[in-house]
N, C-alpha and C positions, 0 to 999 in steps of 0.2 A: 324541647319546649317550643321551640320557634315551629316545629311543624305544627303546633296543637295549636297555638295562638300567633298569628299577624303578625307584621311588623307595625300595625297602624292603633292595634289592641294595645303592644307592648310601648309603646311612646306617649299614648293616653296618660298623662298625671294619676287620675284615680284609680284606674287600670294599674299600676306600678302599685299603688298604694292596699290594693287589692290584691294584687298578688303577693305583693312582698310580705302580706300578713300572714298569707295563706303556707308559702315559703316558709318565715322564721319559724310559725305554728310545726310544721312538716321537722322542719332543722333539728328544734327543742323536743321534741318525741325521742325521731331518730335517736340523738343524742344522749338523750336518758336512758331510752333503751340498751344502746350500743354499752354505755362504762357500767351498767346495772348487770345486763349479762357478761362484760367481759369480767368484771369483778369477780361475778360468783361461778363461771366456767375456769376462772386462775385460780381459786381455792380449790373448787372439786377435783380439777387435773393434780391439784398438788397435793391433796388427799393421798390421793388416788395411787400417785406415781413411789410417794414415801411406804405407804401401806404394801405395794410391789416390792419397792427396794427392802423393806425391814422382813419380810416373809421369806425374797432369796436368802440374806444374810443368815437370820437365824437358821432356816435349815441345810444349809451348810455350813455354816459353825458347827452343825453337830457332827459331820462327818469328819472333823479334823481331831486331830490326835493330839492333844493338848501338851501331853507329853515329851510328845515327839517333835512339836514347834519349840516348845522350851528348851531343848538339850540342841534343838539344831541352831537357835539363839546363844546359846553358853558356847558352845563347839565355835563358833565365829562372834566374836566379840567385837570387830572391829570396821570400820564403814568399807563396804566393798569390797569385803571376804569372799562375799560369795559373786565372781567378776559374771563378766558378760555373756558367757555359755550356762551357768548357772548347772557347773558340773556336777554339785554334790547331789547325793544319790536321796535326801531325804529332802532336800528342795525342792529336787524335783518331781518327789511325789507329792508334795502337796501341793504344787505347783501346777501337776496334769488335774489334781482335784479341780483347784479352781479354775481350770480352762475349762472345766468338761462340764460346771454347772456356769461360766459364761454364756456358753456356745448353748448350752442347755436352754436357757434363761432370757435368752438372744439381748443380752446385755451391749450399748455400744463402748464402755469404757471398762477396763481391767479390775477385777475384783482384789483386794489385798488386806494383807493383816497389817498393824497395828500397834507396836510394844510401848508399854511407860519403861522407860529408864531410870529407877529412881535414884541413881548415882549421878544423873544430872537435869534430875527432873522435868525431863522432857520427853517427845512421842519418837519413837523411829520408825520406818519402813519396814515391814519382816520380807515375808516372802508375796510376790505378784503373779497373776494370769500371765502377767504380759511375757512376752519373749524374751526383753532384756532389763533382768534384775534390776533394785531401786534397795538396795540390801542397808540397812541401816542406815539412812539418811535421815539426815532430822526433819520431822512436822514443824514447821516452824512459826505458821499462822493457826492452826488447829483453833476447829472450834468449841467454846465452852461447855456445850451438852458434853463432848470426848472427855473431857476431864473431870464433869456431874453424874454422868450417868456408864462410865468404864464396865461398870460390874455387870450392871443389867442388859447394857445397848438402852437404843432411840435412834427416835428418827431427828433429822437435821434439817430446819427448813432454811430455803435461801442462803447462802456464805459464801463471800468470798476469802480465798488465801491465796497462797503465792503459784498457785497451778491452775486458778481459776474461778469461775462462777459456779456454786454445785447445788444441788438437792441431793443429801446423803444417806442412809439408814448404817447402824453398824448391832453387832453382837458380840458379846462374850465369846471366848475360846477357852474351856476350861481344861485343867488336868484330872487324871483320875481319883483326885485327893478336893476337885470340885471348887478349887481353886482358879481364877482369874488369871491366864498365861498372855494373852495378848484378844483385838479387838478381831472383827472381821469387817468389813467395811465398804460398801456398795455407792457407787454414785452416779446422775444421771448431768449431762451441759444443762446448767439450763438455760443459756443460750436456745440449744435443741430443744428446750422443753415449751419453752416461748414460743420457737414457730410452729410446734405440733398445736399449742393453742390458739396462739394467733388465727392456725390453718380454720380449725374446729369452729371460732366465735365467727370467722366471716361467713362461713358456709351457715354456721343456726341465723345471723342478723342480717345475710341476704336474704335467707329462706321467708324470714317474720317480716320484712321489710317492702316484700311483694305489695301484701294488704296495703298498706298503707300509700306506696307509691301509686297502687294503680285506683284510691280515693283522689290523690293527687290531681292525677290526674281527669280523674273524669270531673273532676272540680275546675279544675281549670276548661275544658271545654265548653260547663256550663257559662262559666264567665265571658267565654268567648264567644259564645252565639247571644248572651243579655248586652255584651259593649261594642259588637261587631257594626249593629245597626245604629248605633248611636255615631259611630267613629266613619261612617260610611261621606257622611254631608261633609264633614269636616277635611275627609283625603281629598274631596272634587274640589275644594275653598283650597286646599293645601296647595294642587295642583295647576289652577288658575293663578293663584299668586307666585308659582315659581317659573309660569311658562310666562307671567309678567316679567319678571326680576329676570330669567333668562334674554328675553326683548330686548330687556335695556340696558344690559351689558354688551349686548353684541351692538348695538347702536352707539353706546360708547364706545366700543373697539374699532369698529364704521367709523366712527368723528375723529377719533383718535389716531388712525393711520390715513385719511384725509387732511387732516392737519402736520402729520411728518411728513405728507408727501409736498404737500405746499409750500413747508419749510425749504426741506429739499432743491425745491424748484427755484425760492427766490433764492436760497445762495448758490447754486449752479450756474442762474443769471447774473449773480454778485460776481462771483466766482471772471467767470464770461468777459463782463466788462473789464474787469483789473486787469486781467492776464492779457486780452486781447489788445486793450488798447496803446501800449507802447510801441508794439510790434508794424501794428496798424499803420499808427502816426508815423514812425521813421520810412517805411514805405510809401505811404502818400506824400510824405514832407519832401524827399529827393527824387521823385519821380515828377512833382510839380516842380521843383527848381528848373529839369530837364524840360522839361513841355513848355514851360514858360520860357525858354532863352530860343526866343525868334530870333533875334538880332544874331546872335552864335556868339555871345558872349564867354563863354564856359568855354575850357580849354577842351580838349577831344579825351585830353587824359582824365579830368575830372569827371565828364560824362561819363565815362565808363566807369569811372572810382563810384560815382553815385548810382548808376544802372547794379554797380557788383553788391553793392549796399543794402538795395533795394530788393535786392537777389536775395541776398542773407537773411532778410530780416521776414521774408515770404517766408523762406525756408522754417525759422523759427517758428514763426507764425503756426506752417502748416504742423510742424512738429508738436506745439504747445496744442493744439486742436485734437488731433490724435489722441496725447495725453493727458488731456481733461477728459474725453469722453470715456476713454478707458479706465482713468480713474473712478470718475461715476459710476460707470457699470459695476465697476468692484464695490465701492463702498454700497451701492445700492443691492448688493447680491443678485446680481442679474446674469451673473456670470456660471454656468454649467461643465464643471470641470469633467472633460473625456481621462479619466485616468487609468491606466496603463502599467507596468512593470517594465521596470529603464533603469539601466546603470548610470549611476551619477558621475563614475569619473574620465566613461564616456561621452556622456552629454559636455561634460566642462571640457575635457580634450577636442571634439568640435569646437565650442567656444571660442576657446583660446586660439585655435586658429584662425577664427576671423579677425584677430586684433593683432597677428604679427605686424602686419607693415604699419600702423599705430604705434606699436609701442618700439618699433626700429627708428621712427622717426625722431622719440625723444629719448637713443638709446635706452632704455628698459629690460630688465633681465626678468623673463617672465620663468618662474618655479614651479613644480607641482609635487607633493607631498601625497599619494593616494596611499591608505592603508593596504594591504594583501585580504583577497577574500573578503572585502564590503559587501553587505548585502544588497539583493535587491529593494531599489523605494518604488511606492505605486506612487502616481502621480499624475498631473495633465504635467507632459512633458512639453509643449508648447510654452505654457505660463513660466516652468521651472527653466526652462530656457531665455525667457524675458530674465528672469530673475538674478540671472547669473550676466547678461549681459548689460544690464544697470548699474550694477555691482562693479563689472569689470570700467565701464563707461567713469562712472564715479572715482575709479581706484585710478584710471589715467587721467583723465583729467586734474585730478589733484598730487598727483606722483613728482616727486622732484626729480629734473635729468637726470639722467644714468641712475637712477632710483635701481627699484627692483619690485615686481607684482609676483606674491606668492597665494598658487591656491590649496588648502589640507581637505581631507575628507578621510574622517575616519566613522567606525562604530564603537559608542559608550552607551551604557547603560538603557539598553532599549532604543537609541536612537543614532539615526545619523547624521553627522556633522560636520559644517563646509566651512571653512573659513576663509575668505578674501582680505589678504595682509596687503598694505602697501608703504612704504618709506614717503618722506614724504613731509612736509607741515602739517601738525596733526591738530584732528578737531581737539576748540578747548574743552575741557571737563564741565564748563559750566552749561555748553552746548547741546551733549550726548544723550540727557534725557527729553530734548525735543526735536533730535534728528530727524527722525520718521515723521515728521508732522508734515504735510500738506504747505507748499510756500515758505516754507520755515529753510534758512540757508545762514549758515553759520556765520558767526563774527568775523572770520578771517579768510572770509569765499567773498568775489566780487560775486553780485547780481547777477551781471550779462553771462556769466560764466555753465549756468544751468536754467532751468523752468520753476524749480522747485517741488517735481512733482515727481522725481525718478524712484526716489528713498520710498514716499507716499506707498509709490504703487506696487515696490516691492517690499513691505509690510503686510499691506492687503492679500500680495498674492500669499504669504505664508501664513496667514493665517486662514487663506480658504482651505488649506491643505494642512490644516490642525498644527501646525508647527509654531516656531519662538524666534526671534530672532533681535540681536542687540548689538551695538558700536564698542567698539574696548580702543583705548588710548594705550599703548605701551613706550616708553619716550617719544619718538619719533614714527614711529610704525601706529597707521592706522589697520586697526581690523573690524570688518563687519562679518558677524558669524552668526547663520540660523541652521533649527537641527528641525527633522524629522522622523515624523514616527516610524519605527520598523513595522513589518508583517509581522 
């Protein structure tokens, strides 16, 4: 329908309203039509199919030997006398009978007789088409026409028993004395007889359905060239107001990231002055002491104590400089990660080598735990090597003598995982969920002791490289552990 009619016809209010009349009009036809012929195409088939089944039965009923079912009924009295080969010799003549007017008949289920027992007034099985006997077993659902109409036959509509859904017809089997010996009994699924009609009504209500779908439609075209021109003024109004509305959102998005960048900038400045200024003032502060002792008041050992001073506190300086602007980058995503395929417990074995003569200094027993056969991580292996050296920075500087720095890396669950352990005074618990923050430095860390920006920056880097990463307290053993996603 969307190719006959717009999309500008179909979102039209009275358009919808116009159609949809035209629609349920369409629906309610159809629909009467469709349960009116399935109705009277389920009677006629079932007419039909009963009138088949009662014309096979009777005339084969008349080719069986009434006599000879009777005495092959007395000769075996008892359920499944006659077993699974269905040896006896008069069984199995009436038994080719009814295969041969199945096969005849192109019947799909086994034709069979029938008997009343009136020693326990109920139906038994006699003899079947089928290959393997059903010899006196009880009917045990049978239905009421079987029991009204035994003498004559009928046909049986609809029933279910305990072998199924049927449409049945049966006949009399008489003896030569014209007497009632057992029934004959024909039957169709009618499961199967459903979808042979089912097949039949779609094929007539597709056929009759033509007409009317293709009024449908050329109904509906008419409507679309009478609303087409109507709806034409209102798409160019539709379209000017969303190429306004699109305007001013993107001018929002414009002010809106002009204003984070502004922010940005003054706490970078914020940022700037804090950090800067300690570092600053201890360098100017003993560098004037020095410039100002004309006289040579200052010992020669103190001038150098305050030159070495001033040395340090440059160095800091230049160090904190470095790691704001680095920090920035990161947080500002400015950063372009080159990533690569690199072994992780190659890059931490370089690592670790550059912190021997550190960690000999304060006796430190450095470990490494690498799983067998870790996978390869992509990565900028540059950053992932800051990362690891932060890490280890952090772990010695807080490590207690003769401590011990351990590092694991294995693969769980899709990912891989580094752990940096160290013995040690461990952060407190109440610390751990604002580690990573930016200047943020635990209750039990002096100040001068770091920048506060190491943690910072290695957060940022794991999570440009999609990764997690958290502080765990275990008594005395600090670990910080981040994982990575596998290939």
């Amino acid at each position: 329908m969307k190719g006959l009619i717009n999309r500008e016809v179909l979102s039209n209010p009275r358009s919808r309203r116009i159609l949809l009349a035209t629609f349920i009009t369409f629906l309610a036809l159809s629909t009467y039509f469709t349960f009116f012929t399935y109705g009277t195409l389920i009677k006629n088939h079932q007419e039909t199919t009963l009138m088949r089944l009662f014309g096979i039965v009777n005339s084969t009923a008349l080719l069986i030997d009434g006599d000879l079912h009777d005495m092959l009924m007395s000769m075996y009295p008892k359920k499944d006398d006659i077993d699974s080969t269905g040896d006896d010799m008069y069984y199995q003549q009436i038994q080719a009978l009814l295969k041969a007017n199945e096969s005849a008949n192109m019947l799909k289920t086994p034709l069979y007789t029938i008997v009343y027992d009136s020693t326990i007034h109920s139906y038994e099985f006699g003899v079947s088409s089928a290959i393997k006997p059903y010899f006196r077993h009880l009917y045990k659902k049978f239905p009421d026409q079987l029991f009204e109409q035994y003498e004559q036959g009928g046909m049986i509509p609809p029933y279910k028993d305990e072998f199924g859904h049927w449409l049945s017809a049966f006949a009399p089997i008489k003896n030569k004395a014209g007497k009632t010996v057992a029934v004959l009994q024909a039957d169709e699924k009618y499961d199967s007889f459903i979808k042979i009609v089912t097949t039949t009504i779609w094929k007539s209500v597709l056929l009759s359905l033509l007409l009317i779908t293709a009024l449908f439609f050329v109904l509906l075209r008419i409507l679309h060239h009478v609303l087409s021109r109507e709806l034409k003024d209102k798409a160019a109004l539709q379209a000017a107001n969303e190429a306004n509305k699109n305007m001013s959102h993107q001018l929002a998005a414009s002010l809106n990231e002009l204003k984070q960048t502004d922010e940005f900038r003054k706490e970078m400045i914020a940022n700037f002055s804090h950090d800067l200024r300690t570092p600053l003032a201890s360098v100017s502060g003993y560098l004037e002491l020095v410039l100002n002792d004309r006289d040579h008041q200052l010992k020669e050992t103190d001038t150098t104590n305050y030159i070495k001073i001033a040395y340090s506190e440059s160095q800091r300086l230049k160090r904190l400089v470095n790691e704001l602007f680095e920090l920035s980058k990161l947080e500002s995503r400015q950063i372009k990660l080159n990533e690569e395929l690199f072994s992780m417990p190659e890059l931490a074995q370089d690592v670790l080598n550059k912190y021997q003569v550190d960690c000999k200094e304060k006796n430190l027993t450095l470990t490494t735990e690498f799983a067998p056969n870790v996978q390869l991580i992509k990565g900028d292996i540059s950053w992932i090597d800051r990362v690891l050296q932060n890490l280890l920075d952090n772990a010695i500087r807080h490590c207690n003598t003769n401590g011990f720095i351990k590092i694991t890396i294995f693969d769980e669950a899709n990912r891989q995982h580094i752990k940096v352990c160290n013995s040690g005074e461990p952060i407190p618990k109440q610390d751990l969920p604002f580690i990573f923050d930016r200047y943020f430095r635990s209750t039990n860390r002096l100040a001068s002791q770091t920048t506060g920006l190491g943690l910072a920056i290695v957060k940022k880097i794991i999570e440009l490289h999609r990764g997690q990463i958290r502080a765990e307290v275990d008594g005395d053993v600090t670990t910080f552990r981040f994982s990575l996603s596998l290939l």
